[in-house]
N, C-alpha and C positions, 0 to 999 in steps of 0.2 A: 577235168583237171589236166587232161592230157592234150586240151586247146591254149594252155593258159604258157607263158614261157618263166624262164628264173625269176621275172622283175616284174610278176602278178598280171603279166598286158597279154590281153589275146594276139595269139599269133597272128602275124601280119598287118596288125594297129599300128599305124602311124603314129610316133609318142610327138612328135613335134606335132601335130595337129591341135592339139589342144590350146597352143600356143600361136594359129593362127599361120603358120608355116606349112612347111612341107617338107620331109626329107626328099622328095623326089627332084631331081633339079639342083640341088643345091649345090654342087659342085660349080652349074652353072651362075650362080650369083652373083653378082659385083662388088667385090672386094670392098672391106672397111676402109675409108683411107688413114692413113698414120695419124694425121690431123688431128682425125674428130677422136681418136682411141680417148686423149685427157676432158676430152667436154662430159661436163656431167648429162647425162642419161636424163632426156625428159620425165618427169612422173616423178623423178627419185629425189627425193628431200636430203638436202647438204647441211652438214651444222656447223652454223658461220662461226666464224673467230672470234673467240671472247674478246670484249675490247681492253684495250691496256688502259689500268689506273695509272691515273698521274700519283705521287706521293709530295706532291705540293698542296695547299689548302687553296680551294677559290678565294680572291683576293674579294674583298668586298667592293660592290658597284660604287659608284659617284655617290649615286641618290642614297646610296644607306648612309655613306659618309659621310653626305651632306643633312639629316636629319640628326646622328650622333652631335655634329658639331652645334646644328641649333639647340639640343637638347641642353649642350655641356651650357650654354650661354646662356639659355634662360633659367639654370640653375643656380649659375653666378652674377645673375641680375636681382634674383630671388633673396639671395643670402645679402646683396649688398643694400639691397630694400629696409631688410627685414635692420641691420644696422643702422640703419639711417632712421629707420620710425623707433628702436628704442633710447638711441638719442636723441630723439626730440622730444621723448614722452620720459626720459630722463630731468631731462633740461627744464621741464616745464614742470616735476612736479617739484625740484627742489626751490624751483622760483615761488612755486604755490607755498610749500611749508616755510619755506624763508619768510614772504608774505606774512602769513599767518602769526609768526612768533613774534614781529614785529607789532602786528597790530595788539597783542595779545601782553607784549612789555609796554605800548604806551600806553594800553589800559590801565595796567598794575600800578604804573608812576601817574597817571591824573586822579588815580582813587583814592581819597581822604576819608579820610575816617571820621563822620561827622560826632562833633561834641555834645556830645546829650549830657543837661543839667538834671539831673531829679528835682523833678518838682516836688516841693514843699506844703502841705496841705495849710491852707489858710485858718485861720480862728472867724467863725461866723460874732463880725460883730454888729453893732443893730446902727442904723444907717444914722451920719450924721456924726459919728464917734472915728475919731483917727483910729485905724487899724494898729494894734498895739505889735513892737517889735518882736519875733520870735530869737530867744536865746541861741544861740548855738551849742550843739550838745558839748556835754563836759568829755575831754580828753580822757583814752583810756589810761591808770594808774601805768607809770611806767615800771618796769618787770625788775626788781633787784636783780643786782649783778651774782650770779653762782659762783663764790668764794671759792678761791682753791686749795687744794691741799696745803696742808701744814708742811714748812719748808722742812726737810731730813738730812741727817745728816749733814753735808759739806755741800750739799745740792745749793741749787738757785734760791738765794732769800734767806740762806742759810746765818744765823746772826753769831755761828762760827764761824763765818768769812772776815780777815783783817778790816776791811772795807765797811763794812756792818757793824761790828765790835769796836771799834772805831769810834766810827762818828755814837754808839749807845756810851762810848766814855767819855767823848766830849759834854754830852747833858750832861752826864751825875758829875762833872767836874766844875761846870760854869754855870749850873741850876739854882747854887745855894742850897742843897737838900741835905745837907751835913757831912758828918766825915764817915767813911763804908765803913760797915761790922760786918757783913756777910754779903756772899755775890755767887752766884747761882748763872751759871749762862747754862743754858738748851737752844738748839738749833730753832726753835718757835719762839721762843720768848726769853728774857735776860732779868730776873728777880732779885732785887738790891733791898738790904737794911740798914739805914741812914741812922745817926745819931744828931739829933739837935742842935745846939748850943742849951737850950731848954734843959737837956739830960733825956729829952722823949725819942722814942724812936719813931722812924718814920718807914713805912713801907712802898716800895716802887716798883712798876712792872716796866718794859721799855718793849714792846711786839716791832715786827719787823713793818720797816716803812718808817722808825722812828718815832713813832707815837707814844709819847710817856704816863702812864695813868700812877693817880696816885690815892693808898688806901688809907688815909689820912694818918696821922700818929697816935700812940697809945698815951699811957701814964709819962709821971717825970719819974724819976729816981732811979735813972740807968746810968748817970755820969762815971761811974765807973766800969761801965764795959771797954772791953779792947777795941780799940780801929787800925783801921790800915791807911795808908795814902794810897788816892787814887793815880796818884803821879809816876809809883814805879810800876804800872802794869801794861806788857806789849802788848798790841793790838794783834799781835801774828801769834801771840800765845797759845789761842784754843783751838787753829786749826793745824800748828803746828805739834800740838802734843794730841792730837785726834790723828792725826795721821801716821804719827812713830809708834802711838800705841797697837795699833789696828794691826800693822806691819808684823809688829812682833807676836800678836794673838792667831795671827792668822783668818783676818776676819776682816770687812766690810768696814770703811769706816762711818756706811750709811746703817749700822746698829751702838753708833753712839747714842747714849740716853743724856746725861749730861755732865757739866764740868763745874767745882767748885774752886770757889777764892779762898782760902783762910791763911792764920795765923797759926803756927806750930810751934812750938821753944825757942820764941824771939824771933823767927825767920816766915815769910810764908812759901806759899807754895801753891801748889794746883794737885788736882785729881781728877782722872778721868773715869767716868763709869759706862761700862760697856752694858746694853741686856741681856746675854750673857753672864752678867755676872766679872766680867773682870776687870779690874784696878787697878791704874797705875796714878804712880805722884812723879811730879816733876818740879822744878824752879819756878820761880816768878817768870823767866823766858820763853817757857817751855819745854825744857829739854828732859827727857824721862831722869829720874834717880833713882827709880825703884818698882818693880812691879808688886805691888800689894794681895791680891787674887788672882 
């Protein structure tokens, strides 16, 4: 230990030695010159300069630009294709159905409808003998007409209408059927009792349409029953006093039942009867005088 100095080297070791030197001498040596001090030291590794980025983006070459561009164009060659063939394939199938509908109405309008006869079975007759004619069959009975209701009140056909009542007093005036004893009007039918010249009475119905039916006459020895003339009675009488009466009952004047003609203490008069039940009398004109029920 007592060979060895502060800095672990045997005394008198040359420490540059080991590095190829020599401290002996070295005073004598040849100066570094200023020059070479900034050159890098052979052996010794430098760490080069990071390189600077740009912060611009590389522009893109020719050739890329020039294949973008072909690209963009065969895309818009593409689409304008693709146009062109569904108009033609447009075009051509409306020509086709147009076609078609065509051929398909002249069909419709050249097709008739051909007329088939039923044939008729023959009668075997025996040869030599004229074929005798077959009859044609008999028409079916033709169907009566479904009659309609019975006219009402003041309704349509109503033979309380002026118009109707009317023309049923022209017959019993110009028929010859006697002079009236009694007169009965109802909106269905108008029932008259005639007196003779004979003294017989004669019965008469008169339905609407004008049709006069008659139930022929009884016995003689009525010459002294009461008449009336048919000359003072209005034709506006029975729908005029069926419609004042109604008014004042409060009621429909489609529940008239019917109306009579007669002779009262030298005067006549009219009556109407409702089914209800209520009663009025009026003048030979019609005009109320009285409500009865």
């Amino acid at each position: 230990m007592a060979d060895l100095d502060p800095f672990g080297r045997r005394k008198g070791e040359d420490p540059l030695a080991s590095l190829g030197w020599s401290s002996e001498g070295a005073t004598d040596a040849e100066p570094v010159p200023e020059s070479r001090a900034d050159e890098p030291v052979a052996g010794l590794a430098t760490d080069p300069e990071p390189p600077k980025r740009s912060t611009r983006e590389p522009r893109p070459t020719r050739q890329r630009e020039s294949k973008e561009r072909s690209q963009a164009v065969r895309a818009v060659r593409g689409v304008v294709l693709l146009g062109i063939v569904v108009v033609v394939a447009g075009s051509a199938i409306a020509s086709f159905v147009s076609s078609g509908v065509d051929k398909v109405e002249r069909f419709v309008d050249d097709l008739t409808t051909p007329q088939v006869t039923p044939a008729t079975p023959e009668a075997e007759v025996p040869t030599g003998r004229e074929q005798p004619t077959l009859a044609p069959p008999p028409a079916p009975p033709a169907q009566a007409a479904v009659p309609a209701g019975p006219p009402v009140g003041l309704g349509r056909g109503s033979l309380l209408r002026p118009y109707a009542f009317g023309a049923a007093l022209r017959k019993l005036r110009n028929g010859g059927f006697g002079r009236l004893t009694n007169l009965r009007v109802a909106p269905e039918r108008i029932d008259a009792t005639l007196l003779t010249k004979a003294g017989a009475l004669r019965h008469l119905q008169i339905v609407p349409g004008g049709a006069v039916r008659q139930f022929g006459t009884g016995s003689t020895g009525f010459s002294g029953v009461p008449t009336m003339s048919l000359q003072g009675i209005s034709a506006a009488a029975p729908q005029r006093l069926t419609r004042a009466a109604a008014e004042r009952a409060g009621i429909q004047p489609s529940r008239v039942n019917y109306l009579v003609y007669t002779q009262f203490a030298g005067t006549t008069q009219w009556n109407v009867y409702f089914k209800g039940g209520q009663i009025f009398s009026a003048d030979a004109s019609g005009r109320i005088t009285r409500r009865v029920s």
